[in-house]
N, C-alpha and C positions, 0 to 999 in steps of 0.2 A: 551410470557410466563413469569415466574415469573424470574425475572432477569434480562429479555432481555433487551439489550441493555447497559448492565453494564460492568464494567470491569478495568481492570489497568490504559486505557485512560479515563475512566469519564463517565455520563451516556451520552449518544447518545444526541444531542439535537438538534434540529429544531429551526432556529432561521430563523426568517424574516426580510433582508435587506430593506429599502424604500432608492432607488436611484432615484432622479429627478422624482418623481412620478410617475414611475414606480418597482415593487415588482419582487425582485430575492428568490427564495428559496433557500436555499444552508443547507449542513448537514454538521456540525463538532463534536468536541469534545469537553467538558470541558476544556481537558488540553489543546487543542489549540486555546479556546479562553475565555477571560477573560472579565466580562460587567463590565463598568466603566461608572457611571453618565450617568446611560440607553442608553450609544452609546457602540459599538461593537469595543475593540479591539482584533487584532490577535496576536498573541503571534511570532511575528517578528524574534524573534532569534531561534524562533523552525522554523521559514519557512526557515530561511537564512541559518539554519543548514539543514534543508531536501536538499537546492540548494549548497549546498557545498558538499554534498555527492555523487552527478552526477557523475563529474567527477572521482569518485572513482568507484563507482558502474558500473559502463557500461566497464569499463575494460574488457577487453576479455577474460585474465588470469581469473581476480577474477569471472564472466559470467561461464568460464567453472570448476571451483571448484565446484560454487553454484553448477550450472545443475547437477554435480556428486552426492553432497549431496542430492541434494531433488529428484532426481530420485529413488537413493539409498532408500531413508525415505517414497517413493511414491509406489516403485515394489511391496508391497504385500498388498498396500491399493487400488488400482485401476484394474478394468479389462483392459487387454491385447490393447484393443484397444484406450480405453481413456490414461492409458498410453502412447503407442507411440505417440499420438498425442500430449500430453502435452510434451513429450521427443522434436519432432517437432518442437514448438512452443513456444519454454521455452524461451525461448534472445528473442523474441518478448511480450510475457507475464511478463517476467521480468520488461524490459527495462521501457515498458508501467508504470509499476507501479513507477520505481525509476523517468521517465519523469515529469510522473503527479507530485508526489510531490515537484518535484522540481521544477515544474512553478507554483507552488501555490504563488513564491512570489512576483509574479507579478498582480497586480487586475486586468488584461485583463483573466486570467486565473482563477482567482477564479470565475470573474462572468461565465466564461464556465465551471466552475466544474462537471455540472451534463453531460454534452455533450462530454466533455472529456473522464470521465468515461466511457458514454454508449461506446463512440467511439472507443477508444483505449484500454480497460480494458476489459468490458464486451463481447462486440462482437468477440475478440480474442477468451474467455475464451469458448463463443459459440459454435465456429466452433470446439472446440474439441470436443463437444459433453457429453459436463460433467453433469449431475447433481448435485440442488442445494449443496447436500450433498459432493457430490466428490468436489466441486468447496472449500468448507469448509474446506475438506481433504488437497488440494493444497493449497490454503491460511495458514493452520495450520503448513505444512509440511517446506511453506518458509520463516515462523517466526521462528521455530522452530532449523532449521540446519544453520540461520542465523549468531548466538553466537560460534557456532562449524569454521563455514570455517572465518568464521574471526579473532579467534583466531589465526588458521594458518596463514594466509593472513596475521593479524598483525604481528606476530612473523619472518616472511619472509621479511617483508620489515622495520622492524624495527619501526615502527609506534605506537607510542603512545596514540591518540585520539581513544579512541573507538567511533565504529558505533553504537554497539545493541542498547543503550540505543535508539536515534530519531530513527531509522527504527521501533524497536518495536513499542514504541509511533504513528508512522505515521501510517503502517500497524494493529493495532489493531482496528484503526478508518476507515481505506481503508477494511479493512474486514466486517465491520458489512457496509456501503455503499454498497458494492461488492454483499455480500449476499443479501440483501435488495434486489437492481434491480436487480440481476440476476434472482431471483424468479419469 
């Protein structure tokens, strides 16, 4: 559609790696990568910032804030039964997401990009039984309450570096991948 694929992260783009004569496809972002003298770099300090967020993000506390927020932001966008199931399966669905980006910064990982995802992202989001459009919904809902419990979360632990900015950044481009293969 007219747009698609547009956005705060950059248009969508397809880029084709040649390793040792053999071809990887992989999908990123503008903003996470940048071509220099027609070789591919990645934008290294947005990956080291995705892997430095791990260890914040998987906390159990900040895990059960989230889940309150995007439950809350989810209850009168989802039917009864896709709800509980994402309720379910939210610190697995999470997690999944905050994992992957943070082993993007390792090249064993980037070349499994698309295997990652299907693996641990999409086939979770599966078994809930979402459609593409609900899957949108929940993607939208945990960008969205992101900025909210981290406010809290920062102000509680006295923490200075904000998150939003790379989660946004990361999930706006894990969204349009997401939706893509989910489809």
């Amino acid at each position: 559609g007219e747009g698609e694929g547009e956005g705060e992260g950059g248009v969508l783009t397809c880029i084709y790696i040649y390793y040792s004569r053999r071809i990887r496809f992989s999908v990123y972002s503008d903003s996470m990568v940048r071509a220099v003298d027609d070789d591919l770099e990645l934008d290294r300090d947005f990956l080291q910032s995705l892997h430095d967020l791990r260890v914040n993000l998987i906390d159990k506390v900040w895990i059960e804030k989230r889940q309150k927020a995007v439950m809350k932001d989810l209850r009168k966008k989802l039917p009864n039964a896709q709800y509980r199931m994402v309720d379910t399966n939210f610190r697995k669905i999470s997690r999944s997401f905050v994992e992957h980006g943070a082993d993007l910064i390792h090249t064993k990982d980037l070349k499994d990009f698309f295997v990652d995802l299907m693996e641990n992202i999409i086939d979770p989001l599966k078994q809930c039984h979402l459609s593409p459009e609900q899957v949108d919904v929940l993607l939208d809902s945990l960008m969205n309450t992101f900025p909210e419990v981290e406010a809290v979360h920062r102000k509680a632990s006295k923490r200075s570096q904000p998150w939003s900015p790379v989660y946004h950044r990361y999930m706006s481009v894990m969204k349009k991948c997401t939706i893509k293969l989910y489809s």
